[in-house]
N, C-alpha and C positions, 0 to 999 in steps of 0.2 A: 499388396501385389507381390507374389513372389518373382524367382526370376526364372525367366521364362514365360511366363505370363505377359499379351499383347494388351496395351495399353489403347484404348478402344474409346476415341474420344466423340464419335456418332453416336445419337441414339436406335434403337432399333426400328426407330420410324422413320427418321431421316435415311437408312440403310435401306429402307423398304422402300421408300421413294425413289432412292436409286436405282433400285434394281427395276422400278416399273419406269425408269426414264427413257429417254428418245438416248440421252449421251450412252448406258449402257447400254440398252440396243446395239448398238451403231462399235463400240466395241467388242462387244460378244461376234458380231459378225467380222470385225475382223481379226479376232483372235480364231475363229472356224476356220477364216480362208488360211489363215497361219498354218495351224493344223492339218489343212487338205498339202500343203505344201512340204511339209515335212512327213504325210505319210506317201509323198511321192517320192520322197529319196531314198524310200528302203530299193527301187528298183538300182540305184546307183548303188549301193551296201560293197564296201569290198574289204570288208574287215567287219570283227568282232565290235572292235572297239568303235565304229562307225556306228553299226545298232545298237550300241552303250547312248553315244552321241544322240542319236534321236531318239531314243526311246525317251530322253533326260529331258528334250525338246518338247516331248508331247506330254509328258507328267507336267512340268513349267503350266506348258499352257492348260491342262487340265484345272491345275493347281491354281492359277488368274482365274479361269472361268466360274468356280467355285466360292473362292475368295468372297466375294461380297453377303452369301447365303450363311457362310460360318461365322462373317462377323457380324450379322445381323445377329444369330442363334446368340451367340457367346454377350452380347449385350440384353438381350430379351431374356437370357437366366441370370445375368447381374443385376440388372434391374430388377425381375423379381426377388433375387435373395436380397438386393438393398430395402425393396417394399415387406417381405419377412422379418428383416432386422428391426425396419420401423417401426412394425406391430407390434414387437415385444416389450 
């Protein structure tokens, strides 16, 4: 593992199961209300550096919302290349 490389101690099954679970549900929804909250403070905005601010907020929460589907992926192509290396 070089550096930079996450260290990814799920499988991509157990990831999958989370993503089809009630506990991520139940976060996804409120990581959305997060989001409706912070696209309500562009009507507040009184500075540049303010929509710096939130726009930083809703990449964050993008970036959670996402999270679980990329480390599913990044486990389900290490496994495969561990099952490649096997074969050889």
């Amino acid at each position: 593992m070089s550096e930079g490389d996450i260290e990814i101690k799920s499988t991509a099954n157990q990831l999958k199961e989370f993503m089809d679970s009630l506990i991520w549900e139940d976060l996804r929804t409120e990581l959305k209300v997060w989001k409706k909250i912070v696209d309500s403070e562009y009507d507040e905005v009184d500075s540049l550096l303010n929509v710096g601010k939130i726009q930083g907020r809703k990449e964050a929460i993008d970036y959670f919302l996402e999270l679980p589907r990329v480390l599913r992926e990044t486990a389900k192509e290490r496994q495969d290349e561990s099952r490649r290396d096997e074969a050889k």
